[in-house]
Structure formats: C-alpha cells, structure tokens
C-alpha positions as CSV (number, residue, x, y, z in Angstrom):
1,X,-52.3,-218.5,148.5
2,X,-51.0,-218.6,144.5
3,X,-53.3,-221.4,143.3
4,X,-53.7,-225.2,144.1
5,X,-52.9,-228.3,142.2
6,X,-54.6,-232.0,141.8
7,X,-54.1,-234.7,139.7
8,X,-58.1,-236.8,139.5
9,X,-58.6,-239.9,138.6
10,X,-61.8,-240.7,137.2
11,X,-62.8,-244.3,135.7
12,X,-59.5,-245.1,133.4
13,X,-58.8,-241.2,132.9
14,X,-55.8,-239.0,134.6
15,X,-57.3,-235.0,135.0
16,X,-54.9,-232.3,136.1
17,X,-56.8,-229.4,137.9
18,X,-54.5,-226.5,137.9
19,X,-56.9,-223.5,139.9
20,X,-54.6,-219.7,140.5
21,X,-55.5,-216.3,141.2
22,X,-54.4,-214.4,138.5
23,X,-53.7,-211.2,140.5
24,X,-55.6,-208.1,141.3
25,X,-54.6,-206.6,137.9
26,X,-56.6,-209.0,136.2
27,X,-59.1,-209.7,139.0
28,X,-59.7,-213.2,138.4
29,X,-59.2,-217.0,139.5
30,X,-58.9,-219.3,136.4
31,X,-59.0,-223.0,136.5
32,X,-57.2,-225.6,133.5
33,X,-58.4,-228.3,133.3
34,X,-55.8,-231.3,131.6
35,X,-56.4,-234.6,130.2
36,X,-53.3,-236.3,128.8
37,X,-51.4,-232.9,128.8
38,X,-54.2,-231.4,126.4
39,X,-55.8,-228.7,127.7
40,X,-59.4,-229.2,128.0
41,X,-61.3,-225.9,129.2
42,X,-60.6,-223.2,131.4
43,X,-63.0,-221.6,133.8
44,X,-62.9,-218.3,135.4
45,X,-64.2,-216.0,138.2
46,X,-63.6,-212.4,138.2
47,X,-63.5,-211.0,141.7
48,X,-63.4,-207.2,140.2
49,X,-66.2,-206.3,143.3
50,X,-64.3,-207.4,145.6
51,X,-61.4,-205.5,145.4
52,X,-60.4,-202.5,147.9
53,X,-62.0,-205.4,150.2
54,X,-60.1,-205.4,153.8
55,X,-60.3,-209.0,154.0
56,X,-59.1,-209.3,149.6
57,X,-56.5,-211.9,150.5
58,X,-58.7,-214.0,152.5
59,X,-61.9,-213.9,149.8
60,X,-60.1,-214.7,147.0
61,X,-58.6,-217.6,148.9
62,X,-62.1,-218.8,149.7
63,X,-62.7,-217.9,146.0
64,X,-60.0,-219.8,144.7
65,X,-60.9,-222.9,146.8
66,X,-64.3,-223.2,146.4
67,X,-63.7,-223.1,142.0
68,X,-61.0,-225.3,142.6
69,X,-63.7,-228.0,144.4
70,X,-65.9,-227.6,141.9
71,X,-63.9,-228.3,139.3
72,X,-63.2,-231.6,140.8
73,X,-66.5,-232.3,141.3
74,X,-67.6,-231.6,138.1
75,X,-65.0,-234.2,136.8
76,X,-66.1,-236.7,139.8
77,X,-69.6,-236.8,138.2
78,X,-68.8,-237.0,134.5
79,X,-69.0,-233.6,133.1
80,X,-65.7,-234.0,131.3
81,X,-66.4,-238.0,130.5
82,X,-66.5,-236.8,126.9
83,X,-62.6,-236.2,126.9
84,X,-62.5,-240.5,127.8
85,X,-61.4,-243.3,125.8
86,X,-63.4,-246.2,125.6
87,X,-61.0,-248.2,127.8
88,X,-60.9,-245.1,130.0
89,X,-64.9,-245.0,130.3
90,X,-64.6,-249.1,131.1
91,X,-62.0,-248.1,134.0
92,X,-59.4,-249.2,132.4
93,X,-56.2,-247.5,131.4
C-alpha cells in the first residue's frame, strides 16, 4: 500500500485527505489535508522504530490507515471548521 485518498464532505465544505508512506528513506506517513485546492496542514508519523521490522510492510500499512481515519475524523468533528465559509458552516455550498 502507496497511500489512500478521500474526498469529505463536511457541512457546505469539500476536504481532500491525501494520507502516503513516504518511504523507508524518510521513515514517515504524511497526511495533506485540502480545502478548495489550498493546502491546509500536513500531519506526519515517523515510523524510524519500526524499521528492520519483519512485518515493516504490514505496520506501516496499519500506520498509514489508522492516520488516514483520523484525519477524517478530525474533520467529521470540526477541527478544521475554521477553513469554512459562512455558507459552508450553514451547510450550504
């Protein structure tokens, strides 16, 4: 698994979850977060103890998901309700 993609719609606003491993090089699984194409914040989680792990693929997987869920989450209960218009935060468009 690469990284996972979802377009959220909370009240009137469109977010784009966009959650990859960056590769054992840079040990880490970032998450971008996207309102109107803007890029809003990034979150990361280095997975540096992990690796030389016999089950590395499968982890980071697990890793990768789990971010990528709470991502959504976070925008499913308003953490990023900030980025919203007023029509948006009415449920409109």
């Amino acid at each position: 698994m690469k990284g996972l993609s979802h377009e959220v719609r909370h009240k009137g606003g469109v977010f784009y979850v966009q959650t990859q491993d960056m590769g054992n090089d840079a040990g880490y699984v970032e998450s971008l977060i996207y309102k109107g194409g803007t890029l809003i914040t990034s979150r990361k989680s280095y997975y540096y103890s992990l690796l030389g792990s016999a089950d590395l693929p499968e982890r980071v997987a697990q890793l990768l998901r789990e971010q990528h869920r709470s991502v959504i989450r976070d925008i499913e209960i308003g953490r990023f309700n900030y980025t919203l218009t007023s029509s948006e935060k009415e449920g409109g468009g």
